[in-house]
N, CA, C and O atoms as a MOPAC input file, in Angstrom:
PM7 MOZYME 1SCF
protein

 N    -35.89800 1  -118.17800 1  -114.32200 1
 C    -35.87300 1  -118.78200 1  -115.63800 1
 C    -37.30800 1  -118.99000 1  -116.10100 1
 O    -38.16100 1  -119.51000 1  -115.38200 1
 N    -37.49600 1  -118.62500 1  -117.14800 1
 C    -39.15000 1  -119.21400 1  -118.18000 1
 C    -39.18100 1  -120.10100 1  -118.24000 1
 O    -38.18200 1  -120.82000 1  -118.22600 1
 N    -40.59600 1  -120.57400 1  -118.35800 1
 C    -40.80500 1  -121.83800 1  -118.48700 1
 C    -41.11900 1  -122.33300 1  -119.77400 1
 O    -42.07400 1  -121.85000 1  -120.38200 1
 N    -40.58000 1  -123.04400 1  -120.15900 1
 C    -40.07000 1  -123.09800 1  -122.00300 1
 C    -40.93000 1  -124.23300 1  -122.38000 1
 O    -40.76800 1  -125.33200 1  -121.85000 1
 N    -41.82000 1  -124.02500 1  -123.25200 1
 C    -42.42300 1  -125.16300 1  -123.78300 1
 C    -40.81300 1  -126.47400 1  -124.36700 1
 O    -39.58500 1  -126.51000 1  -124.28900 1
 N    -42.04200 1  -127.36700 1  -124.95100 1
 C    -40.78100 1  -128.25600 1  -126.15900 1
 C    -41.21800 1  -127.67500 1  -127.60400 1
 O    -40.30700 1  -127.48300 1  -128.40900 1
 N    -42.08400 1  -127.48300 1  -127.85700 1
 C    -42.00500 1  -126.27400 1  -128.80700 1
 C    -41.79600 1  -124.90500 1  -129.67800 1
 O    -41.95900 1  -124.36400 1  -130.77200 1
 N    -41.09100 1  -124.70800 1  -127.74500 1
 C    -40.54600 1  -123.41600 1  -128.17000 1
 C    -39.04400 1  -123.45000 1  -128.03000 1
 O    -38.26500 1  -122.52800 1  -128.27200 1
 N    -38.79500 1  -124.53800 1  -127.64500 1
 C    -37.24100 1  -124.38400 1  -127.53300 1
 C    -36.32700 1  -124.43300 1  -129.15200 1
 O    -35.56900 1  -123.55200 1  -129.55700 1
 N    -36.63000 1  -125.55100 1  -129.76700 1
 C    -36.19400 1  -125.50700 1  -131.45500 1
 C    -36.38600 1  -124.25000 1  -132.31100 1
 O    -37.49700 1  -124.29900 1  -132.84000 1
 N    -35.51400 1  -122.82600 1  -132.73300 1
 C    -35.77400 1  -122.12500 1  -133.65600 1
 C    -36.48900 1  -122.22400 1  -134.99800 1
 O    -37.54900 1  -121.98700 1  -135.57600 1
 N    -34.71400 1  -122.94100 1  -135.20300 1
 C    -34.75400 1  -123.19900 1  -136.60600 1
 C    -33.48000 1  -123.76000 1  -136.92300 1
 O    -32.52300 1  -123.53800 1  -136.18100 1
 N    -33.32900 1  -124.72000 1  -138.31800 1
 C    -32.19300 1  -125.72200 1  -138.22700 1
 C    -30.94500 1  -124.34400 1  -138.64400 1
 O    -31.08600 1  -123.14100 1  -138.86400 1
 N    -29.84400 1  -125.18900 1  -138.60900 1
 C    -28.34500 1  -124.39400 1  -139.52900 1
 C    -28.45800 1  -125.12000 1  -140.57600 1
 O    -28.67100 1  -126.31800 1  -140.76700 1
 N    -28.23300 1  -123.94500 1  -141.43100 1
 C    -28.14300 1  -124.69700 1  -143.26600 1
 C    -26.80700 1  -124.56100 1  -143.29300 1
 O    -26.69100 1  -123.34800 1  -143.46700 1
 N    -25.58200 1  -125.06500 1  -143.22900 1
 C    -24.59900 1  -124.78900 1  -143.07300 1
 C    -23.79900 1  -125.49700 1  -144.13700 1
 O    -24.64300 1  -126.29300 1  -144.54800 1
 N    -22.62500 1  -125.73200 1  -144.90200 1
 C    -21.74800 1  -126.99100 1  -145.13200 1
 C    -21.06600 1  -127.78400 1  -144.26200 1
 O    -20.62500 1  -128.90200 1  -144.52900 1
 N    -20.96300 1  -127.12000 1  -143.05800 1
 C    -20.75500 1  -127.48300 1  -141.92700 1
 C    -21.42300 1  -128.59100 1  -141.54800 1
 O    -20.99500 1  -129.72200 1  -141.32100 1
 N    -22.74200 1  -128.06000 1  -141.49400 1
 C    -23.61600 1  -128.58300 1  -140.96100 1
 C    -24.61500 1  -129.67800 1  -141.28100 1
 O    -25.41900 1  -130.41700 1  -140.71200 1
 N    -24.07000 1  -129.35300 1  -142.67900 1
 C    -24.41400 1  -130.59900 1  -143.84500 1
 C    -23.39700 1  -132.12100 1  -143.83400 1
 O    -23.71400 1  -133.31000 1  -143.83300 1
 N    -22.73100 1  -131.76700 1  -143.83000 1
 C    -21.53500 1  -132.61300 1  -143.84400 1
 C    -21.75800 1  -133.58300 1  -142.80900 1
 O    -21.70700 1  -134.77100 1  -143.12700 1
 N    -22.07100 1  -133.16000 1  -141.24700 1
 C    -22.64300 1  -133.76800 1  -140.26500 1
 C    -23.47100 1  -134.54400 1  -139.96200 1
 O    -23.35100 1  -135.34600 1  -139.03600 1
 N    -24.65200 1  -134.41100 1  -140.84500 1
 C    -25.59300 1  -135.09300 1  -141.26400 1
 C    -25.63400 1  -136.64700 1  -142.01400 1
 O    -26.63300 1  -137.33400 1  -142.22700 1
 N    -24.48600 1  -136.89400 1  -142.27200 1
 C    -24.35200 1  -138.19700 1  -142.66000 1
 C    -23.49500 1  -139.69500 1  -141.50300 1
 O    -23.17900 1  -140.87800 1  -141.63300 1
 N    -23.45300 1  -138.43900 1  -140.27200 1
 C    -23.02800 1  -139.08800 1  -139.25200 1
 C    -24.71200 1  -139.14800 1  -138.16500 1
 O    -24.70800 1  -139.88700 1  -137.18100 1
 N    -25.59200 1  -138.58200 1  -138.39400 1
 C    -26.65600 1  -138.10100 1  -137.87000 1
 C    -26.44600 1  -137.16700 1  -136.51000 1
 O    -26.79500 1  -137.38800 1  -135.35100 1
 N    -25.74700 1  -136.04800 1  -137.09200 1
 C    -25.65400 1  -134.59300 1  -136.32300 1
 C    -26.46200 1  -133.99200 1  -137.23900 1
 O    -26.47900 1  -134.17800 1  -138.45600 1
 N    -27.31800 1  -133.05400 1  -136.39700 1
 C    -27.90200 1  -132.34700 1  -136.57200 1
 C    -28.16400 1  -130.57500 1  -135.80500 1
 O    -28.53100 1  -130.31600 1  -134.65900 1
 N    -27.88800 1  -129.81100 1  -136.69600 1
 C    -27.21300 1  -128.49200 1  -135.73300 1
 C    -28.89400 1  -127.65000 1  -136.25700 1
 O    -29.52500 1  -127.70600 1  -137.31300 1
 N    -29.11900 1  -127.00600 1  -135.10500 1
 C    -30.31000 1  -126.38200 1  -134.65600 1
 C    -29.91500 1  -124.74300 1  -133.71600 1
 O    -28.98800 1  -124.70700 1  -132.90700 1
 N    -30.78200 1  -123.53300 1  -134.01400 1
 C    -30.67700 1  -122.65000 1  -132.87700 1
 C    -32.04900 1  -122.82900 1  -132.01700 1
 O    -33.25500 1  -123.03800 1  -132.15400 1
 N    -31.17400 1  -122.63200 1  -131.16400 1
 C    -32.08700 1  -122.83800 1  -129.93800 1
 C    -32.38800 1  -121.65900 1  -128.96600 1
 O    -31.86400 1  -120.56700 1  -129.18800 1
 N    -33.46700 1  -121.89200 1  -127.56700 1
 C    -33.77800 1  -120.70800 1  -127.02300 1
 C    -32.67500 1  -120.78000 1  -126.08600 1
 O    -32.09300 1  -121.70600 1  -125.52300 1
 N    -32.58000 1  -119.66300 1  -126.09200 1
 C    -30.96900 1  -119.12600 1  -125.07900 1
 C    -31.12600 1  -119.72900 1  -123.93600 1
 O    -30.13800 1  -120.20600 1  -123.37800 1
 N    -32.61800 1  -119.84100 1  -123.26700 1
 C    -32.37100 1  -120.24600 1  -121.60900 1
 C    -33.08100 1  -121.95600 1  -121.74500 1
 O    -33.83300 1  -122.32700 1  -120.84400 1
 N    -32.82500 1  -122.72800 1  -122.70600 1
 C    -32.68700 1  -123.87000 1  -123.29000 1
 C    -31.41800 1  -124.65100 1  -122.65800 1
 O    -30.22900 1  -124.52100 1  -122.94900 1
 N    -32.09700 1  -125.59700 1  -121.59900 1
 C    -30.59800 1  -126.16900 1  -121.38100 1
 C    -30.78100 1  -127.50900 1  -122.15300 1
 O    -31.65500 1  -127.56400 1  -123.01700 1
 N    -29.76000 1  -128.92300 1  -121.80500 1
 C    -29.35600 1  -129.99100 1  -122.99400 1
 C    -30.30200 1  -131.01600 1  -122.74000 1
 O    -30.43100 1  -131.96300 1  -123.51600 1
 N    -31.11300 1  -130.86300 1  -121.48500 1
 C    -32.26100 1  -132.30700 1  -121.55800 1
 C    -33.44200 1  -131.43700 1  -121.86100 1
 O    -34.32800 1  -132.09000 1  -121.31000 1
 N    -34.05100 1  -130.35800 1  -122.39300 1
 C    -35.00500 1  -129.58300 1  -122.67100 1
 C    -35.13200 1  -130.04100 1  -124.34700 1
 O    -36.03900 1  -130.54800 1  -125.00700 1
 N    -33.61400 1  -129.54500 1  -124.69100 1
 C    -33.41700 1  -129.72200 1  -125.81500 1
 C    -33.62300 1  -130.87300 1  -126.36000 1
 O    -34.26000 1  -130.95800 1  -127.41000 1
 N    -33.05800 1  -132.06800 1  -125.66200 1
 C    -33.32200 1  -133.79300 1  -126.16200 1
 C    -34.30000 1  -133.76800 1  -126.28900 1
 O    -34.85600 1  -134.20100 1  -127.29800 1
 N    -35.02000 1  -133.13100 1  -125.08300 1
 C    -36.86800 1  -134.00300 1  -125.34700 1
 C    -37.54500 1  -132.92500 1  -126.03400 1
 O    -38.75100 1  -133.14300 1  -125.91100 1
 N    -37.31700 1  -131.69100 1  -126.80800 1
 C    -37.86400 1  -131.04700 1  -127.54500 1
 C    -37.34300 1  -131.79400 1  -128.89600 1
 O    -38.23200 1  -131.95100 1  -129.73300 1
 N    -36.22400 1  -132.21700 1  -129.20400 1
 C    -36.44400 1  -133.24300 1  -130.81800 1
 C    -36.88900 1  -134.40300 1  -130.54400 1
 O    -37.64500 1  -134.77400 1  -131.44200 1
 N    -36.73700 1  -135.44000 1  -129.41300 1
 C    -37.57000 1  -135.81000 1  -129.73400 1
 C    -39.14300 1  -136.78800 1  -129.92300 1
 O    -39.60400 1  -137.82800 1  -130.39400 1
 N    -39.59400 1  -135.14900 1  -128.91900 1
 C    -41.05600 1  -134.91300 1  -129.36200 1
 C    -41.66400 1  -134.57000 1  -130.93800 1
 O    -42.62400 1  -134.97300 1  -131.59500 1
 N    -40.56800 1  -133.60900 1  -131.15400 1
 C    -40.89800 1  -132.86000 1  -132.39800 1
 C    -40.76600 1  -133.59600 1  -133.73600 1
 O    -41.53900 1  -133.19800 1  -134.60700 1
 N    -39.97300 1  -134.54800 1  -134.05000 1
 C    -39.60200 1  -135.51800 1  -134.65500 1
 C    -39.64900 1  -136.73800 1  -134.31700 1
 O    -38.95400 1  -137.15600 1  -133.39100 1
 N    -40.63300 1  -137.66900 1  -135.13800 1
 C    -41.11000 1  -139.07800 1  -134.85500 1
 C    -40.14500 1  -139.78300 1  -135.15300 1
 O    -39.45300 1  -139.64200 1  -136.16100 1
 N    -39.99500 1  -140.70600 1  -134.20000 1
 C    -38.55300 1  -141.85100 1  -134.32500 1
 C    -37.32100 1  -141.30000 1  -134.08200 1
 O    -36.35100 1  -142.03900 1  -134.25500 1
 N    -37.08200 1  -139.85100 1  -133.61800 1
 C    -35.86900 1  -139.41600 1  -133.22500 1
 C    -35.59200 1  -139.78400 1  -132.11000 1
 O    -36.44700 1  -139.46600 1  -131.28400 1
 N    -33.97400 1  -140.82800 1  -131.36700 1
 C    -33.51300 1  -140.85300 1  -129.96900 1
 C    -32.29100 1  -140.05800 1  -130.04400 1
 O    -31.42300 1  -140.27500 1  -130.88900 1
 N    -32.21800 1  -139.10300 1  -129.13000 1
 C    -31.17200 1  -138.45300 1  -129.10100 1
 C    -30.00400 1  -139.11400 1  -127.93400 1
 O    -30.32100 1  -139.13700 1  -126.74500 1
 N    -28.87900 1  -139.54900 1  -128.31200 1
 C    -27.84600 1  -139.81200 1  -128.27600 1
 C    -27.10800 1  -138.44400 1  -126.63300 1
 O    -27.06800 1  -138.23000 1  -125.42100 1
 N    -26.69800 1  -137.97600 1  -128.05100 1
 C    -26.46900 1  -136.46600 1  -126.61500 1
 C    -26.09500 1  -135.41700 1  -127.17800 1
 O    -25.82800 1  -135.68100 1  -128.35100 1
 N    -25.95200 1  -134.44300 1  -126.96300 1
 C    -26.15100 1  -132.83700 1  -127.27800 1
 C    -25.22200 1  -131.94900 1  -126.71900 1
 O    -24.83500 1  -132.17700 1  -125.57300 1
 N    -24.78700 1  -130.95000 1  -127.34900 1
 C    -23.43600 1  -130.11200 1  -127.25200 1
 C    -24.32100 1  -129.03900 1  -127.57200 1
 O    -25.05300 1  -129.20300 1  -128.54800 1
 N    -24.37800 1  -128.14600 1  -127.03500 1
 C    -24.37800 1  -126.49200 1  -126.74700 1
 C    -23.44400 1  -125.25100 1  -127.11800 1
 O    -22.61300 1  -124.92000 1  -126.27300 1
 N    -23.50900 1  -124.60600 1  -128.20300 1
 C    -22.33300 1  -123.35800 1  -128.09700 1
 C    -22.91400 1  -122.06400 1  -127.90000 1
 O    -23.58500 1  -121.67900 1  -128.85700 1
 N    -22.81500 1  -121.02800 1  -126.59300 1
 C    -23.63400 1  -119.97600 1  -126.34300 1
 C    -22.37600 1  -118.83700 1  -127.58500 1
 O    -21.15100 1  -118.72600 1  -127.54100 1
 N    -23.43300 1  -118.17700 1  -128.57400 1
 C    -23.08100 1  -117.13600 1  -129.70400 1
 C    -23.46300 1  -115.78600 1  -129.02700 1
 O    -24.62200 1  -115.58600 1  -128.66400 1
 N    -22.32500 1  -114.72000 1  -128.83500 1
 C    -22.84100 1  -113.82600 1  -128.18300 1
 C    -23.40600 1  -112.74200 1  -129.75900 1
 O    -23.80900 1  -113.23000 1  -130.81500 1
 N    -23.27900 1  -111.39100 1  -129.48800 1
 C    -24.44400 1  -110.91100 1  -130.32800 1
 C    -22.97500 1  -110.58600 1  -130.85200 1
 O    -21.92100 1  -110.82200 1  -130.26200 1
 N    -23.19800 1  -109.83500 1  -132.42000 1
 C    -21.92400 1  -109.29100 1  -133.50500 1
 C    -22.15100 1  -107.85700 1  -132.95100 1
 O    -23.26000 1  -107.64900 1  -132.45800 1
 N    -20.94100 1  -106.49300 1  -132.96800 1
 C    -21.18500 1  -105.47300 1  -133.01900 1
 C    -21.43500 1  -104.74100 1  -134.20300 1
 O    -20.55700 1  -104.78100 1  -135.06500 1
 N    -22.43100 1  -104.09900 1  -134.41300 1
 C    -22.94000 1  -103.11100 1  -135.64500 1
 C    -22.95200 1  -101.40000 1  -135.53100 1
 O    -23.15800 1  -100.56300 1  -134.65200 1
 N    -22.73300 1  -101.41200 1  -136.42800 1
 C    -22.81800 1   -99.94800 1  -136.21600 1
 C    -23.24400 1   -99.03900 1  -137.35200 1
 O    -22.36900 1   -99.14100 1  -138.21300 1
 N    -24.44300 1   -97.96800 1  -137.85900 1
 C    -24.96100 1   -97.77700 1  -138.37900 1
 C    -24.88400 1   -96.09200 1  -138.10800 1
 O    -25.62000 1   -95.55400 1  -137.28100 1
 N    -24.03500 1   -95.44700 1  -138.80400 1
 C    -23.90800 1   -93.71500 1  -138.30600 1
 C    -22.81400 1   -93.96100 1  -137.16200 1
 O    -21.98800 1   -94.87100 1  -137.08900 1
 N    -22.99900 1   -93.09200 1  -136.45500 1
 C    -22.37600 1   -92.94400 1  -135.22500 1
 C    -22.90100 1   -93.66500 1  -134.34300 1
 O    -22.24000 1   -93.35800 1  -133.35000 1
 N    -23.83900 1   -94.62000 1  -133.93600 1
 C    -24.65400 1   -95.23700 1  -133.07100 1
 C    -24.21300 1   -96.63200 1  -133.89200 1
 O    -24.43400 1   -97.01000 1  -135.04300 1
 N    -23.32900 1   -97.34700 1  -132.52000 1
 C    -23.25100 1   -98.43000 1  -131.92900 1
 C    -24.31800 1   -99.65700 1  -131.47900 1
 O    -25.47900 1   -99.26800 1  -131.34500 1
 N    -24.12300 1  -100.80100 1  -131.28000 1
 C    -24.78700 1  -101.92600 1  -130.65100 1
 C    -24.58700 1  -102.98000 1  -131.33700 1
 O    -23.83400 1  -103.15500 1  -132.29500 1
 N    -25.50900 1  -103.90300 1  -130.64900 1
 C    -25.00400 1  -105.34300 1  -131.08900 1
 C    -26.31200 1  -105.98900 1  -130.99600 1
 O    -27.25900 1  -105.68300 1  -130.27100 1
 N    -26.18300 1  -107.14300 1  -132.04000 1
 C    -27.04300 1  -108.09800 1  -132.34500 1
 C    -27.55400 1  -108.73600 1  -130.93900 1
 O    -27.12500 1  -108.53100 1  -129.80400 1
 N    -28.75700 1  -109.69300 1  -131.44400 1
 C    -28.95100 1  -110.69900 1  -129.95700 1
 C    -28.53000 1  -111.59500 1  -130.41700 1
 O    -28.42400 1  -111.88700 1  -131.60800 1
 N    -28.03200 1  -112.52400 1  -128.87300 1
 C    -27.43000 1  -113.46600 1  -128.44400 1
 C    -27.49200 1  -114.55000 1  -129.11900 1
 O    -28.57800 1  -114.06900 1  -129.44400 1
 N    -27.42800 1  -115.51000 1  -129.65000 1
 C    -27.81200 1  -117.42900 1  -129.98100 1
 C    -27.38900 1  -118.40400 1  -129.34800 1
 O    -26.38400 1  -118.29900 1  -128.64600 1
 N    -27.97600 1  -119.39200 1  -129.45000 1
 C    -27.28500 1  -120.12400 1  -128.89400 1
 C    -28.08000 1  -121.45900 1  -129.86800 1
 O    -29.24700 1  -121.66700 1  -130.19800 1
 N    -26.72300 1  -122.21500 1  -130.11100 1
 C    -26.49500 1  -123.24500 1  -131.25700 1
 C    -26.70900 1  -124.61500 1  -130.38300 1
 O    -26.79000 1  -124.52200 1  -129.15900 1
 N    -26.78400 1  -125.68100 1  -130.92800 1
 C    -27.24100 1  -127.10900 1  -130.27600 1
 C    -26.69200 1  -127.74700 1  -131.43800 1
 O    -26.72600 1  -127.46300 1  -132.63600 1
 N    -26.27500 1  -128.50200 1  -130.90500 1
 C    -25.69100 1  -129.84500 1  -132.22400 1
 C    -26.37400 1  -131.04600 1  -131.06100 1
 O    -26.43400 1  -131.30000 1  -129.85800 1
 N    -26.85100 1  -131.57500 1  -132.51900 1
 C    -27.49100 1  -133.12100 1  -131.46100 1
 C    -27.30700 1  -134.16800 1  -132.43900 1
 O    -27.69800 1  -134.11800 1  -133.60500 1
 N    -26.53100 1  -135.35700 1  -131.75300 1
 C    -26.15200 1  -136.79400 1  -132.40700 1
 C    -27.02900 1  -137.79000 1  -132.28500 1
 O    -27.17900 1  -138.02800 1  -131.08700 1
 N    -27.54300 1  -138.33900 1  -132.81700 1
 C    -28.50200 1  -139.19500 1  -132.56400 1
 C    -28.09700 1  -140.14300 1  -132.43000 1
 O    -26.88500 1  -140.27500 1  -132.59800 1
 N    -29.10600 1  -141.55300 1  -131.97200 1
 C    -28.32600 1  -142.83500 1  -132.07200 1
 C    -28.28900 1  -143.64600 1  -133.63100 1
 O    -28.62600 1  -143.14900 1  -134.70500 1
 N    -27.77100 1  -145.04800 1  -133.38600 1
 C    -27.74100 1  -145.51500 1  -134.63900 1
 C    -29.07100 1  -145.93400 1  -135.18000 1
 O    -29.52400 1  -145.60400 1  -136.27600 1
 N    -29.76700 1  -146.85900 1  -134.10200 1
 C    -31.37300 1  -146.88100 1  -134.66400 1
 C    -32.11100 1  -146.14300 1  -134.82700 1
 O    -33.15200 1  -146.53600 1  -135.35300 1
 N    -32.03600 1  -145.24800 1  -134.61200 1
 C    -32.91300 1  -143.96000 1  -134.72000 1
 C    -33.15300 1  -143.32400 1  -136.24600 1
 O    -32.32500 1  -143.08700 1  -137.12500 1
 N    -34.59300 1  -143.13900 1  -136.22400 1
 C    -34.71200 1  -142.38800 1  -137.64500 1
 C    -34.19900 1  -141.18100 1  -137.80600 1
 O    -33.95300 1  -140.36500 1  -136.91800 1
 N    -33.95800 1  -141.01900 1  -139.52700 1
 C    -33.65400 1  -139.57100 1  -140.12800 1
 C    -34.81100 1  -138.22500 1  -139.57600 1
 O    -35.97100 1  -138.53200 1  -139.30200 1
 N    -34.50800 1  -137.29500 1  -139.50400 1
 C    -34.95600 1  -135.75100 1  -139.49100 1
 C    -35.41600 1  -135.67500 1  -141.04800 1
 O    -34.80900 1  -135.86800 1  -142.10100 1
 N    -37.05900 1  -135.22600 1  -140.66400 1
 C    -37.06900 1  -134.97700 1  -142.16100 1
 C    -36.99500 1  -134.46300 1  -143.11700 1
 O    -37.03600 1  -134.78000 1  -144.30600 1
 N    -36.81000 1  -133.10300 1  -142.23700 1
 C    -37.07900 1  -131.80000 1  -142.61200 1
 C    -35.78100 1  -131.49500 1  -143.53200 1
 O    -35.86100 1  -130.63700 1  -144.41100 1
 N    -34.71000 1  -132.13900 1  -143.33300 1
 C    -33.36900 1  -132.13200 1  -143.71500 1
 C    -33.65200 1  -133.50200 1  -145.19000 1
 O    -32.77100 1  -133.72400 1  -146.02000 1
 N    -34.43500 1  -133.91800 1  -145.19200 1
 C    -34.54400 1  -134.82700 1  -146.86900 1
 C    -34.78500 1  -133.86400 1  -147.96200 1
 O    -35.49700 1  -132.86600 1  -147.85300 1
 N    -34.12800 1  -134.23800 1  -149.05500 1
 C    -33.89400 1  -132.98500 1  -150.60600 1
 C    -32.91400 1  -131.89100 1  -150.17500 1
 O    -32.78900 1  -130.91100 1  -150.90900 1
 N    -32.13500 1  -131.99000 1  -148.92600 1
 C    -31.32800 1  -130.63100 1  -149.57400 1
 C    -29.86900 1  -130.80600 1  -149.60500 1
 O    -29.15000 1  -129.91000 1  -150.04700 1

């Protein structure tokens, strides 16, 4: 296994309605690095975000979609999704204010 910074584990958030909706419970859904396990992940938000305590964290491994372009086959890469609940004292994500 690599050795994964806390910087490198957070992609990038889900803009989702899904994922929006969640947000008023303070879930927050993120892709993450595939070989990212759930206490990497805690302490990569939060480091990355001031005043974030993470609560606890759910994982869904996304395998790749199949494509196909001509006669030649394959498939996307892998994801893997993170939903993280925070606690109640804990501050907002900010990056998620205005949208």
């Amino acid at each position: 296994m690599a050795d994964i910074k806390y910087y490198d584990v957070i992609l990038k958030p889900v803009i989702t309605e899904k994922s929006m909706a969640g947000m008023g419970d303070k879930k927050y859904t993120f892709y993450v690095h595939t070989d990212a396990n759930k206490s990497q992940i805690k302490e990569a938000v939060e480091k990355m975000f001031d005043g974030a305590k993470v609560q606890s964290v759910n994982t869904i491994n996304l395998d790749g979609k199949n494509r196909r372009r001509g006669v030649v086959t394959g498939k996307t890469a892998k994801k893997k999704k993170a939903i993280v609940q925070l606690t109640e004292d804990s501050k907002e994500i900010e990056i998620f204010q205005g949208l």
